[in-house]
C-alpha positions in Angstrom: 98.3 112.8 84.7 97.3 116.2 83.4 93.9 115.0 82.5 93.3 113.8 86.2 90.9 115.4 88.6 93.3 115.5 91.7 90.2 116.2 94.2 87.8 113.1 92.3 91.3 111.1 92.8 91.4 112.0 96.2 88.1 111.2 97.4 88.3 107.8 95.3 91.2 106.9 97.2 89.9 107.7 100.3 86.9 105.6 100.0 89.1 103.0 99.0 91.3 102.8 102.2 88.1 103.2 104.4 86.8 100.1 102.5 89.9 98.0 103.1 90.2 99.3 106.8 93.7 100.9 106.2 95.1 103.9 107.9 97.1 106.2 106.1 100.3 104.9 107.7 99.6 101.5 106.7 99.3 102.7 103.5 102.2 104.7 103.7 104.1 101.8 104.9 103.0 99.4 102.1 103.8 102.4 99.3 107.6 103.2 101.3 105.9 106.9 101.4 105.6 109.6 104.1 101.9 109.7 106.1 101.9 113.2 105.1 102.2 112.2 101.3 99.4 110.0 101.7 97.5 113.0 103.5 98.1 114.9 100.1 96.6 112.4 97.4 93.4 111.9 99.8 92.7 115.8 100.4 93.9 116.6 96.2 96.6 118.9 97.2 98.9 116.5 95.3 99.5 113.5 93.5 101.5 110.2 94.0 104.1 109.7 91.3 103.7 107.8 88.3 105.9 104.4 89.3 103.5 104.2 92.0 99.8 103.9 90.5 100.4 100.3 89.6 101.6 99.2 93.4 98.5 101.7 94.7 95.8 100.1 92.1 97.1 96.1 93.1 96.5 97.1 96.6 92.9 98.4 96.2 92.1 95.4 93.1 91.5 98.6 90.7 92.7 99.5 87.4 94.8 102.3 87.0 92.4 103.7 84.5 89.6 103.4 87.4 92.0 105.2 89.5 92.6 108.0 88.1 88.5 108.6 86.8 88.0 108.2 90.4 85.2 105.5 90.1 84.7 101.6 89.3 84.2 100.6 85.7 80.8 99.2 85.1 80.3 96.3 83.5 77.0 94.9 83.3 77.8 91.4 81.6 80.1 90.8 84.2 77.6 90.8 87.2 77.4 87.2 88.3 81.3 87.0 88.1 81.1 90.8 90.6 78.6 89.2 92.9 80.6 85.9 93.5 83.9 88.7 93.6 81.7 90.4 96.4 81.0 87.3 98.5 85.0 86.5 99.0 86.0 90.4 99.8 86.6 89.6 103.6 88.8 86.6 102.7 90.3 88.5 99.4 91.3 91.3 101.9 93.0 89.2 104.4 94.8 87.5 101.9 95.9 91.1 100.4 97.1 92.7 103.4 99.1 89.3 104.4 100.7 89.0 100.8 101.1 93.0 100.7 103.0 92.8 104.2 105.4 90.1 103.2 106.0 91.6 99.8 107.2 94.8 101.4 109.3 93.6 103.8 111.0 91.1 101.8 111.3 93.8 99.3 112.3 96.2 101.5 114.6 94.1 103.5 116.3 91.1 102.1 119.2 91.9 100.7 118.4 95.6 100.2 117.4 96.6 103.7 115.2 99.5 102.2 117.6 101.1 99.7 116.3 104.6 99.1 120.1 105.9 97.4 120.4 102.8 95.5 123.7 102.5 97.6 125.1 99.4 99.6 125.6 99.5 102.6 128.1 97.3 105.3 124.9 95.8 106.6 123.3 95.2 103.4 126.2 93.3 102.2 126.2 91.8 105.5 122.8 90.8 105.1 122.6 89.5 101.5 126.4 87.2 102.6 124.3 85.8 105.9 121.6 85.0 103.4 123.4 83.5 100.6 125.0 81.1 103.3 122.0 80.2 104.8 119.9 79.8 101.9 122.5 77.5 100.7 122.9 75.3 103.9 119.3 75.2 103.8 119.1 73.7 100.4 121.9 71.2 101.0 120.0 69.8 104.2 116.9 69.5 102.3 119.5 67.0 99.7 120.4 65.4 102.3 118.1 64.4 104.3 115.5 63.4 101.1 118.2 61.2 99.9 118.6 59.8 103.0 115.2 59.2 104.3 113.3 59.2 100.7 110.6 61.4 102.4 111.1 64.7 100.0 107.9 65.7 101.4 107.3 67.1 103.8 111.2 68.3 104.0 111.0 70.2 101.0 109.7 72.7 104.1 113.4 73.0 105.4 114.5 74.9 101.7 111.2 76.8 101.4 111.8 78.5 105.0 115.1 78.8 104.7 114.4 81.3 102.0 111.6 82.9 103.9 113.8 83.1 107.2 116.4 85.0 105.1 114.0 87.9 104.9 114.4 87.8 108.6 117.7 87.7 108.8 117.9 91.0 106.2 115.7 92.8 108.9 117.3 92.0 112.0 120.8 92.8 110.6 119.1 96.0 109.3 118.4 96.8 112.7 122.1 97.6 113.3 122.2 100.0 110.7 122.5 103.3 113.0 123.1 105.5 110.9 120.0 105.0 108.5 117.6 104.5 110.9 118.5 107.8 112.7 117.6 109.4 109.5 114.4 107.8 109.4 113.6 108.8 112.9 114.6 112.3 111.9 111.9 112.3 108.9 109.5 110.9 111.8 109.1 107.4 110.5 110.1 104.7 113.3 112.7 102.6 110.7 111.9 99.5 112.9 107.9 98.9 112.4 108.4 97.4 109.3 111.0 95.7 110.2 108.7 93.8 113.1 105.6 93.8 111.3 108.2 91.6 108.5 109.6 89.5 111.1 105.9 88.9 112.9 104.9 88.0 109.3 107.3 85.7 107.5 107.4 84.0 111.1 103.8 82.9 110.1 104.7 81.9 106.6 107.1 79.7 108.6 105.1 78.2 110.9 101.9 77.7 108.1 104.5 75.7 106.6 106.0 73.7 108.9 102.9 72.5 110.8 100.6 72.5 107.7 103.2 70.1 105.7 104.3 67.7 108.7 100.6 67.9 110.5 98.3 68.1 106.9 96.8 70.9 109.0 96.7 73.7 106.1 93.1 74.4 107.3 92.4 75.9 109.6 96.2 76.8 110.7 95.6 79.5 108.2 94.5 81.4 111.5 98.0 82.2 112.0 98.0 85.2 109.1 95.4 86.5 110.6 96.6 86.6 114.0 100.0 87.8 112.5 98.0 90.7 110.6 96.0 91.6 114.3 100.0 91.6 115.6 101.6 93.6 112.6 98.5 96.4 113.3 99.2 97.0 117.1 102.9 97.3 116.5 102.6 99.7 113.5 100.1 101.7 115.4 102.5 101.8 118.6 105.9 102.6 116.6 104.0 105.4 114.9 103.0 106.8 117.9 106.3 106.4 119.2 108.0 108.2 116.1 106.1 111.0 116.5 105.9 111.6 119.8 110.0 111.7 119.9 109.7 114.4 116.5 
């Protein structure tokens, strides 16, 4: 990244977070970063590490290359396809932040409870055996029930959210993980926002399910991401606030 103008990165990225609505500890949160790394990038003093230009370009819908030049790529043969882009940003953005929040929890959380030494942990083997059982109990039900009733749909539901809910289960038994999350709270990150903003989210996934494949009400039930989103933002903003009022 020699050739990259840290200060034009910067200000790129900045614009690019206003446009999306994002604070820095969002960001932070969707990256597994500090807010103070973040702070960096936007004011040029530093740059985010190379594994993480492809996670920070997916979030923004950028190239890398238009990344690190600090500015769109033009394409002039492309406008129609651009203006019908432009006209489903509100709904591309909801649909980003809901699939962004879910990925980093379940990423974070299931099974792995948020790794950062590459170690395992009792709860994260506790976690991933809780899962494993569930997930398969899950699946058997879902067997059993189609064969006996013929109606594979809609309980292909009870498989599908059985996998989801293990992301839950990850999270809440990484809540009992002391020791970790003192050393987050030490480093002034509250270790249990994202666990809440994962639950609060996969929770919707749930429900969506559920009620869109047993009431054929996938529209307009898709109000409950967005509701979950609204949710996930008030309890980020409060554990931050928390976090670093107890520094």
């Amino acid at each position: 990244m020699n050739g990259c103008n840290t200060n034009v990165f910067g200000d790129f990225l900045y614009r690019l977070r206003k446009e999306r609505g994002m604070t820095q500890a969002e960001l932070a949160d969707r990256l597994g970063v500090t807010n103070k790394a973040v702070s960096k990038w936007e004011t040029g003093e530093a740059m985010p590490e190379t594994a993480l230009l492809v996670p920070l370009a997916g979030i923004f819908g950028v190239t890398v290359d238009e990344l690190l030049k600090g500015e769109r790529n033009v394409d002039d043969t492309h406008t129609s396809d651009r203006a019908d882009g432009n006209r489903a940003d509100i709904f591309a953005g909801i649909t980003e932040e809901i699939r962004g929040h879910i990925s980093n929890e379940i990423n974070g959380h299931l099974f792995t409870r948020g790794k950062d030494d590459g170690v395992d942990t009792f709860y994260d083997k506790l976690g991933g055996l809780i899962c494993g059982i569930w997930v398969a109990l899950c699946v058997a039900a879902y067997v059993v029930v189609g064969f006996a009733t013929g109606m594979w749909h809609p309980f292909w539901t009870i498989a599908a959210c059985g996998g989801v809910s293990c992301g839950i289960i990850a999270i809440v038994v990484g809540f009992f993980d002391r020791e970790k999350n003192e050393a987050k709270f030490a480093k002034g990150e509250n270790p249990y926002t994202g666990g809440a903003c994962g639950i609060i989210m996969l929770s919707c996934v749930i429900t969506y399910l559920f009620l869109g494949a047993f009431l054929e009400l996938w529209h307009p039930l898709w109000i409950v991401f967005v509701c979950g989103g609204v949710a996930c933002t008030i309890v980020g903003a409060a554990g931050d606030f928390y976090a670093k009022s107890n520094r």
